[in-house]
N, C-alpha and C positions, 0 to 999 in steps of 0.2 A: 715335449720330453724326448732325447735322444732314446733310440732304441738299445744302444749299449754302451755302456759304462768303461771304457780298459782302467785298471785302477792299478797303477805302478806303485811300488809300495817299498822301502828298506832305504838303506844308504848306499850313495855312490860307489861300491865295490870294487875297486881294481879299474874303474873308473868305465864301466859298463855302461851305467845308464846314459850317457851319453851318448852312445851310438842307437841305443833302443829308441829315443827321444828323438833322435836326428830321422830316422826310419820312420817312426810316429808323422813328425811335422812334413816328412816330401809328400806324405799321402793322405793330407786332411782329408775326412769324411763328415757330410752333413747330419747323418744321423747317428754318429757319436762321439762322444767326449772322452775326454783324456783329464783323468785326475790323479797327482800326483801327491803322494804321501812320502814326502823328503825326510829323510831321517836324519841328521847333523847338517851341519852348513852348507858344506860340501854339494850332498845331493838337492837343497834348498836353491846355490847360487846355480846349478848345473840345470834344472828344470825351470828357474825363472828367466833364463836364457832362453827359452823356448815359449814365453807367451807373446801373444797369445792365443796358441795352441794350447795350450795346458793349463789347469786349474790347478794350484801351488797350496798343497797342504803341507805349512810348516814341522815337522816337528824334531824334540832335542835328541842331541847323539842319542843312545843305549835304549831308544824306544824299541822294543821287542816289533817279531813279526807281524806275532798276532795285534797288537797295538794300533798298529802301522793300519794292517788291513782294515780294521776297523774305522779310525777314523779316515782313512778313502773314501771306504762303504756312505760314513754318515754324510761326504759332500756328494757323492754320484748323485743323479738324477734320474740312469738311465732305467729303462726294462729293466735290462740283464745285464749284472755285474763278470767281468772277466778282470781277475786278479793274477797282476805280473810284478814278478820280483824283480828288483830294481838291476838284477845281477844277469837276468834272461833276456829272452831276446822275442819276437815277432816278426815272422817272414814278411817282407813285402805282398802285399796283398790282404794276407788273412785277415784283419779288421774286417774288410767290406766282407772278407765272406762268410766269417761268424757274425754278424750285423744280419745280413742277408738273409742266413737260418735259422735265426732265431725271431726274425718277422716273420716266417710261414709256420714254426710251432705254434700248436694248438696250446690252451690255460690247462691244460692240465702238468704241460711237463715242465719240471721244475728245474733238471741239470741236462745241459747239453756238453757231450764227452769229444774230444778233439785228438785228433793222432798230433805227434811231437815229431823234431828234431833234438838229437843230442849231440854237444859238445863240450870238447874237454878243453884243456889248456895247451894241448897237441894237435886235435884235430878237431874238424868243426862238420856240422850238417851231416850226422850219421842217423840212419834211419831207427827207429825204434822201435821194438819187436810188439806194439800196438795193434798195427794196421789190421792183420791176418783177424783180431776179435772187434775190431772197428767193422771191418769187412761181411763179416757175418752175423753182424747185426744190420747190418743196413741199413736206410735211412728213418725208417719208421721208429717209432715210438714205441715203448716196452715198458713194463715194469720188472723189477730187480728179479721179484722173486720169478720170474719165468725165462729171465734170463742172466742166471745169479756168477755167470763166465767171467761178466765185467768185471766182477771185484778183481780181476785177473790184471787188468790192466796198471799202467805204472802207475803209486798214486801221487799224481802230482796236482796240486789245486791250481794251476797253470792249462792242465790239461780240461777244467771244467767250469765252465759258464754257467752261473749260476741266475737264477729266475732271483729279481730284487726284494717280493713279496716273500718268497724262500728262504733268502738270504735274512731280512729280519724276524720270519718265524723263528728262526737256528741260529740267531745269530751267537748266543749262548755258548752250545755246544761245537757250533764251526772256528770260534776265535781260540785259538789254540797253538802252541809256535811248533807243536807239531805238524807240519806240513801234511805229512802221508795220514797222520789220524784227521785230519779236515777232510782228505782230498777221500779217504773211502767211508766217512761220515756221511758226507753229502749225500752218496750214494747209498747209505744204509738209512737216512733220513727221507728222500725224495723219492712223491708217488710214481712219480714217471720219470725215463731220460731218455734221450733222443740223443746219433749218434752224429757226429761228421766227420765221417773217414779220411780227412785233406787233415795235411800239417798245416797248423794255425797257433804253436809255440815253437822255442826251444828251447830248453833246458841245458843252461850252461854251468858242468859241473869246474869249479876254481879247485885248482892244484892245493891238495891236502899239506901238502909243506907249506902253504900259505893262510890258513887256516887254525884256530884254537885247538889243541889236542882235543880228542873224542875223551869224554870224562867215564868215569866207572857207571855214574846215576844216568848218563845218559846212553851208555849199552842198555842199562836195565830196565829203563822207560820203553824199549821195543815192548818187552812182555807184559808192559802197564798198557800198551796203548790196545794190545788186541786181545787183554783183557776185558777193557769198559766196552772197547768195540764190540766185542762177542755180547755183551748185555743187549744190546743194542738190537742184537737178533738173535735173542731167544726164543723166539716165538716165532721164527721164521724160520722152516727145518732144510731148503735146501739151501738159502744162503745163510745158513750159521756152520751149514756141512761144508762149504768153502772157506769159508771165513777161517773155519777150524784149520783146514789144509793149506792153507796160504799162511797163516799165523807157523805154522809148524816146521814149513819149509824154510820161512823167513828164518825163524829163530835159528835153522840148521844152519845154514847158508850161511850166517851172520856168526854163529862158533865156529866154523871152517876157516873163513876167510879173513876175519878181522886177527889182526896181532895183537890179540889181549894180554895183559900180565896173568900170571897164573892164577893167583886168588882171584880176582876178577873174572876171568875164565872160569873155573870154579864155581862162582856164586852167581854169573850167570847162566850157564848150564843147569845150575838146581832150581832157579826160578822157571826156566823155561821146562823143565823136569816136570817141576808141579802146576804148570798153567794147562801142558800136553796130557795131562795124565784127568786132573779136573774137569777139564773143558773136554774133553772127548764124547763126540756125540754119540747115545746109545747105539750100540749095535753094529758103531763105526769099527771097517777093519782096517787092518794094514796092509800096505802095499807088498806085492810080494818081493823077492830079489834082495838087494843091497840095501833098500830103501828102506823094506821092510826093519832091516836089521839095524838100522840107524834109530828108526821110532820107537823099536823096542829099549833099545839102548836107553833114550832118551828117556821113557816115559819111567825106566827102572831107577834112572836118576843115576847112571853107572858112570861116574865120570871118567874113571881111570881104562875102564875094558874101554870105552869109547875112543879114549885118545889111543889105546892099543889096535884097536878096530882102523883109526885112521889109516894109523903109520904099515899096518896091515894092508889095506886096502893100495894105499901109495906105490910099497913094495910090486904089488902085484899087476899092478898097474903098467909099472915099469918092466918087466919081465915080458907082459903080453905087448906090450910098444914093440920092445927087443924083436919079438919073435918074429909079429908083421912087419917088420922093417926089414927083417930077415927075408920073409917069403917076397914082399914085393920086389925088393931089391934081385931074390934069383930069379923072377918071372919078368922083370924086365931084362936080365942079361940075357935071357932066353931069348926075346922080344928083337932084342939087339941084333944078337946073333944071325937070327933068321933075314931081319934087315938087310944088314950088312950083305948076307951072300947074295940076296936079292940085286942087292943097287947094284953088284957084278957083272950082273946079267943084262943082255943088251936094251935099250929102249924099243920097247915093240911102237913104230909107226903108225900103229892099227886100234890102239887101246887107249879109250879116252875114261878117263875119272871123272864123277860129278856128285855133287852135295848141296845140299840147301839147307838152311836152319838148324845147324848144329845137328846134318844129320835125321833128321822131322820124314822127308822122303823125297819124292817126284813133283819139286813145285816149283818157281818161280822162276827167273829168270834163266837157273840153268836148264828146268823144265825146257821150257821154250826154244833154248838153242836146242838141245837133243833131240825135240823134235824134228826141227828142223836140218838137223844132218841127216837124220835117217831119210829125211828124202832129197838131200844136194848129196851127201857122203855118205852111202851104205857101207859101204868096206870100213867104212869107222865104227869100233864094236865098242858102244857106251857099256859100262859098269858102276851102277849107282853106288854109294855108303849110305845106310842107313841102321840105323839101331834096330837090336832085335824084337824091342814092344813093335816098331811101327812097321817091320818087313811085311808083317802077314795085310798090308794094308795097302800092298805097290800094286800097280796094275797088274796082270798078269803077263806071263814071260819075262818080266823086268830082271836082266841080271844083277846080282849083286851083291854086296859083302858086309859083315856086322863088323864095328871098329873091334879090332885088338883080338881077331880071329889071324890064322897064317896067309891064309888068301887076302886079307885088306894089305898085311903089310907087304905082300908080292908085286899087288896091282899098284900101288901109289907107287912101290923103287921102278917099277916096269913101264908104268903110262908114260904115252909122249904127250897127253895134253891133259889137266889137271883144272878143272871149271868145279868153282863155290861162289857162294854169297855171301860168306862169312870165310873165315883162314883156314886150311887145313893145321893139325898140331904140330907143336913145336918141331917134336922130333921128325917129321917130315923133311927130306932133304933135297935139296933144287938141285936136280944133275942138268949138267949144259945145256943138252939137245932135248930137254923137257919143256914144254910150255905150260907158265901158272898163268890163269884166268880169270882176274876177280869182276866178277857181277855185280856188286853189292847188292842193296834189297831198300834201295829206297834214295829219293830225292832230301838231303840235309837240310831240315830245320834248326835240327837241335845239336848240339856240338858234339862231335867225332874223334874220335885218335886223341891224337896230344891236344886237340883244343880242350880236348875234358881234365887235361891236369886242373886248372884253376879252380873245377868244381866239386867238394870233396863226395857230395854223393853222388855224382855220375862217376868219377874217380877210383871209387870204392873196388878193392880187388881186382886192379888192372898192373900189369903187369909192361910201362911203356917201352923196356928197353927189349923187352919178348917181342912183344907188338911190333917196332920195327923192325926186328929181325923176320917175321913173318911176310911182313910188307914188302922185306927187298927180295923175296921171290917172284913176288910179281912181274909178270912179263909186259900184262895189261891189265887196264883201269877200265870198268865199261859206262859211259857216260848219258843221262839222256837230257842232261842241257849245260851252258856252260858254265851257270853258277856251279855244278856239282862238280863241272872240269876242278873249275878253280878250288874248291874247296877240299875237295880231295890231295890234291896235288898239296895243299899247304895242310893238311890233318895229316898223310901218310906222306911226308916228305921221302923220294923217294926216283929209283931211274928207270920207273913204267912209264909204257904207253899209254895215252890217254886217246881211249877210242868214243869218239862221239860221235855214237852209231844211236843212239835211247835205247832205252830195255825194251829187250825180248816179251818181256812178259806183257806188254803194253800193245803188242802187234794186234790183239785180240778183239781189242777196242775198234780196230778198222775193218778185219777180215770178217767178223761176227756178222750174221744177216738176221732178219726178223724171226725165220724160223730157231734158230740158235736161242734168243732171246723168249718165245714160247714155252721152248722147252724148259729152261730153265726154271723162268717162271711157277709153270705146271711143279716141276720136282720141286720148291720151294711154297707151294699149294699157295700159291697168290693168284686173283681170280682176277679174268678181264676187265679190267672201267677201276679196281682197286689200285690208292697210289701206294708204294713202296717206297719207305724212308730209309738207308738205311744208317745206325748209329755206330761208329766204327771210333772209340773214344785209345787211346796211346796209353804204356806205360809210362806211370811214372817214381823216377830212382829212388823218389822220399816214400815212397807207401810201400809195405811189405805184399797188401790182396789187394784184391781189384773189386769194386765194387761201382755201378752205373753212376755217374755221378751228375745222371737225373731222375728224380723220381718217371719210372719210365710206364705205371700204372695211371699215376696223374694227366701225365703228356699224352698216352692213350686212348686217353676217357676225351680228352679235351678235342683229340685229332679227328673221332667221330669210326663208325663204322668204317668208312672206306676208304682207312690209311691202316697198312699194316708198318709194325716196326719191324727191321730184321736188327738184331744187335750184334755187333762181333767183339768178342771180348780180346784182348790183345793175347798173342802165340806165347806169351809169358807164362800166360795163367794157365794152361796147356795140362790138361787132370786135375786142377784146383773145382773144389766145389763150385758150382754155376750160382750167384746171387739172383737168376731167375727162374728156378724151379717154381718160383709161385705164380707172378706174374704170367709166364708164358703160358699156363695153360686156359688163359683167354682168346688164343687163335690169332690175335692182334697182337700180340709180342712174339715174335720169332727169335728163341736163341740159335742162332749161327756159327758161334763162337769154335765150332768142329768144320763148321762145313769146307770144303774146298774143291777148287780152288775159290780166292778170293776175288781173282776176274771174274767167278760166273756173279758172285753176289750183284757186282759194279755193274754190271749188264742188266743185273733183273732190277735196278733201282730207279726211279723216279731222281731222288735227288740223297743227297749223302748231306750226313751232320755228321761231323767228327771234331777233334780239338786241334792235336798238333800234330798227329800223326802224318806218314809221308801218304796214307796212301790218299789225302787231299791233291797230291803232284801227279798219282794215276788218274783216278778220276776225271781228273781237269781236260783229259783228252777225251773223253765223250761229249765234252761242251753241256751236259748238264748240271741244275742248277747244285750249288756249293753253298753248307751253311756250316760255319764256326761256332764253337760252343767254349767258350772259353773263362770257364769263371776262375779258376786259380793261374791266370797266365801272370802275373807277377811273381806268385811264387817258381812255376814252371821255369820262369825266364831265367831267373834268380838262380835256382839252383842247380836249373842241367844249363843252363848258357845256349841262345841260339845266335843262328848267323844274320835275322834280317827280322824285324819289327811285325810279325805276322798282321799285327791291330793295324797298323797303316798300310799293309800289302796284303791283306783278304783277297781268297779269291771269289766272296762272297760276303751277306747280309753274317755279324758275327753281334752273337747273343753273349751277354756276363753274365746275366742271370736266366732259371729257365722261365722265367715268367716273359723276359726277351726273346725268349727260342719259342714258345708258346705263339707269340705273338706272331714274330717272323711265319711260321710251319701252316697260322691257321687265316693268315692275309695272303696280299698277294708277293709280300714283299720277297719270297722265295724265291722265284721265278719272274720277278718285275726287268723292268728295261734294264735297270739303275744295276739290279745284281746281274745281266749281261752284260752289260760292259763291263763290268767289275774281273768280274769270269774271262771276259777277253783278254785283258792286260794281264791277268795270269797265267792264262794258257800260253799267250807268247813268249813271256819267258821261261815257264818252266814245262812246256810241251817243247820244247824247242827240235828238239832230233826225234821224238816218236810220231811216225807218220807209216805205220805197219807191218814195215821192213828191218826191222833192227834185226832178229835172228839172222836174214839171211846176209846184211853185210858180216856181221859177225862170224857165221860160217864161212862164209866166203873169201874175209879174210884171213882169220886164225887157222884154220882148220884147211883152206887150200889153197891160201898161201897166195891169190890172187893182191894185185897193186891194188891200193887206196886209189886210183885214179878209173876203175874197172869196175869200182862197187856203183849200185843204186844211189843215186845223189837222194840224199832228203828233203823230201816234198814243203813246199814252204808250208805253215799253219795251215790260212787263207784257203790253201790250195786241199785242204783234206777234206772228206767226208769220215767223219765216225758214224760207228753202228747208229742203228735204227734205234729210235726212243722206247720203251715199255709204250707209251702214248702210240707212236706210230704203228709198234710190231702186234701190239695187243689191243685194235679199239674193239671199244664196248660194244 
């Protein structure tokens, strides 16, 4: 028996399923099947193109949804049924990795909940506001009533894989062409659900001009359906308390927004009147504010003050826009102003600007160069930007200015040399005799600049014609090998230097000696003869939180006493709830996701798991061992776009599942010949210019102006020592 079932279901749409079915067949899997419930001719000849790949369940035009699902259901075979509408889509990959997770659920749990993508008939692969309650459930297993948030999530029955024993206890109450009454049914039915936070749908909404008009009975069906639903959990007091506020809000949101005829209007506001007023759980109050004064509205059945209350609220709404448009508008002429007499003023020689991470504080690459000046160039007086949460957090003496204070915007018109890792803003202005210096913050995997147009959710809120206005300030590119040469130069098309000196930050790796690595150690309470893994996993554009995307209690248990994990959650997530507050108060799970910098981590580690993140390209210059964790890389690939096949160019032993990372971490296959040389051919090329010195050519020549033919030549590979191993700096 296949372990999962995908069960495509409806009629060929706008001619959808075709592409769903072409995606299906590039990526057979052995342990599941694909069965297809065709609905007219159409969808019948377009899926029998596809065997045999596919299991061809006939059926005629005007079979309903529910219909459809059902007879899927009765050919699957598998475990667990996952039902796709013939009109949606499935990222490359996700099959194998809902398959994969639902092999390690325990019999108890009956739905397994999946984050989505959404697209329209304009845009495509836009994230969905899931992740953040996917995130905070985690990977373990729960039931509803102790975590009754999920009714929160979209209800899509695309988004939940159902246990196949499940599926025919319910199949009664599941078969419904209600979509969203199945898809929070499930969930109001089943003893347990289990989460996985990775998109493993999409949700392709088709252009309502394309489309049956929405009928009167089918406005009024909302407040039928969270009606029976509310039955459903009446005897369950804190998910019927949701259930209640999600029904409520729905019905609001849905008289707002929908263009109803007025009697329709009307007679659905009095339904949803009397469902809010009936069903309201004792004791239950109102929200305070505006919100407030909607429910009450609502539940009085007041239709007319209601509509007066809108156009009320619209009014006011507009007045307060008015006003802040007002105030921003004179605080930026203000802004200007002050600018302006600035950039008048001559370029001081002496005054260097620096930035990192949007601002974050004192770290990375431009760290390193400023270092490094204050002991080649002291008469050069650094001035960091940093935001006002993180000032109290610079080393001491550190000068420096908060953004959109009068001193930030004196020093940027006034510096003669201007170092980030990221752009300074827009309104920043390149006067002649100024030098911009971009660093950037990482060796490219994943696609940059204009190569991210083609991918709509790396895409998302880029602004590309700003973008290169930013870029052509640039004086200099700072490079640490020459794939990043090249890539750069074609992502930010543009008439910089390309200095390929490696990053700064990267120097530390060779300067660092055994007692450096001691110490560190020590402040991270890692004990002599114990190895240090550490798990440094990337975001990514499709998920809203971040959540480990290895059970990282399991891999612990399995790693034994004397491996501690450090974990570093990506700078994204940066004051976002820790998904290891639990876990980590084993001693053996270390959250790091604060600590910095992130060279000390790379130094206290034995060897590094990560996915796609760059700092695998750091790393790679300490020659220890590298292991890949890559179970959603087709989706990854897919939808942020990289530049080079990571799975054939590892610079190490790479896990899809963690039962292969298990494997890998507790053999020797970690640290074996096969993963040195492996390690070798990556360091070569992407160590290619960090050999300890990059700060000082970079000082040396931005900052005084010394010839390229005067700097420190870069050390071949071969020719380098990296620091000392945790093994050498710390034996037992």
């Amino acid at each position: 028996m296949p372990e999962l079932s995908v069960i495509v279901h409806g009629p060929n749409t706008q001619d959808h399923l075709t592409g769903l079915l072409d995606s299906l067949a590039a990526h057979p899997l052995p342990d599941t099947e694909i069965v297809v419930a065709a609905v007219g001719d159409w969808a019948r000849r377009t899926a029998q193109r596809h065997s045999p790949h596919v299991q061809v369940v006939p059926l005629p035009d005007g079979t309903s949804d529910a219909a459809a699902r059902a007879a899927g259901a009765a050919r699957a075979t598998g475990h667990w049924l996952h039902f796709v509408r013939a009109k949606d889509g499935l990222p490359p990959g996700s099959p194998r990795t809902v398959a994969e997770r639902v092999a390690d659920l325990p019999g108890t749990v009956d739905v397994l909940l999946l984050d989505h993508l959404r697209s329209t008939w304009h845009s495509s692969g836009l994230p969905s506001a899931d992740g953040p309650l996917l995130a905070r459930a985690g990977r373990t297993d729960v039931a509803l009533d102790d975590s009754a948030y999920l009714l929160r999530l979209t209800p899509l029955l695309g988004t939940r894989v159902l246990r196949a024993g499940f599926w025919r206890a319910h199949e009664e109450a599941l078969t419904t062409d209600d979509e969203p009454h199945a898809a929070l049914a499930a969930l109001l039915l089943a003893d347990r659900v289990a989460c996985l936070p990775h998109v493993a749908h999409e949700d392709r909404r088709l252009r309502p001009a394309s489309l049956p008009p929405v009928t009167a009975e089918q406005r009024y069906a909302l407040v039928d359906r969270y009606e029976s639903l509310l039955d459903l959990a009446r005897e369950r007091p804190a998910v019927y308390t949701v259930l209640y506020e999600i029904m409520v809000r729905d019905c609001l949101r849905t008289f707002a927004r929908s263009d109803m005829p007025d009697q329709v209007a009307k007679e659905f506001f009095h339904r949803a009147s009397v469902a809010a007023l009936r069903r309201r759980p004792e004791g239950h109050r109102r929200p305070a504010g505006l919100e407030g004064i909607r429910r009450s509205l609502l539940e009085e059945g007041a239709y007319t003050k209601y509509r007066a209350f809108q156009k009320a609220n619209r009014t006011r709404r507009t007045v307060r826009s008015t006003v802040r448009t007002g105030r921003h508008r004179l605080a930026t002429q203000v802004r200007d102003l002050q600018y302006r007499k600035a950039l008048h003023r001559p370029v001081d020689p002496h005054l260097a600007v620096f930035a990192a991470y949007w601002n974050r504080g004192v770290a990375c690459n431009p760290a390193a160069i400023a270092a490094k000046l204050a002991e080649l160039a002291p008469h050069l007086h650094p001035v960091w930007v940093v935001t006002g949460r993180n000032a109290a957090l610079l080393p001491p003496g550190t000068d420096h200015v908060v953004p959109g204070t009068r001193r930030y915007w004196e020093v940027l018109a006034t510096a003669k040399y201007l170092v980030n890792n990221v752009n300074f803003p827009n309104a920043v202005v390149k006067r002649p005799d100024a030098v911009h210096l971009q660093t950037h913050h990482g060796t490219p995997l994943k696609r940059m600049g204009l190569d991210q147009m083609p991918y709509p959710a790396a895409a998302r809120g880029l602004d590309f014609a700003a973008l290169l206005e930013r870029v052509d300030k640039w004086d200099y590119s700072l490079s640490a090998n020459s794939h990043t040469t090249r890539m750069w130069e074609r992502a930010y098309p543009s008439r910089f230097v390309s200095l390929d000196y490696g990053y700064p930050r990267n120097d530390v790796y060779y300067t660092a000696g055994a007692d450096d690595i001691r110490a560190i150690r020590e402040r991270l309470g890692i004990a002599p003869g114990r190895r240090a893994v550490l798990y440094a996993p990337t975001h990514r554009d499709y998920e809203a939180g971040w959540t480990p995307r290895v059970d990282l209690g399991a891999l612990a248990d399995r790693l034994g006493e004397d491996t501690v994990l450090l974990v570093r959650g990506h700078y994204f997530y940066e004051g976002a709830a820790s998904p290891l507050t639990g876990p980590r108060r084993s001693g053996r799970i270390v959250d790091v996701s604060s600590y910095d910098p992130v060279e000390e981590l790379c130094l206290a580690a034995d060897a590094l798991v990560t996915d796609y993140s760059s700092i695998m390209f750091d790393y790679a210059n300490l020659d220890r061992p590298l292991i890949i964790h890559a179970d959603d890389w087709e989706t990854y690939r897919t939808t942020r776009g990289v530049y080079f096949d990571l799975m054939a160019e590892a610079p190490g032993p790479v896990a899809r599942t963690q039962e292969e990372l298990t494997e890998i971490l507790t053999t020797d296959a970690w640290h074996d010949e096969s993963a040195a040389k492996t390690r070798a051919v990556f360091r070569r090329r992407f160590c290619e210019y960090d050999d300890g010195r990059a700060a000082e050519r970079v000082v040396r020549r931005v900052f005084l102006g010394q010839d390229e033919a005067t700097l420190p030549p870069v050390l071949p590979v071969e020719q380098r020592t990296p620091a000392p191993s945790p093994e050498e700096a710390c034996p037992s």
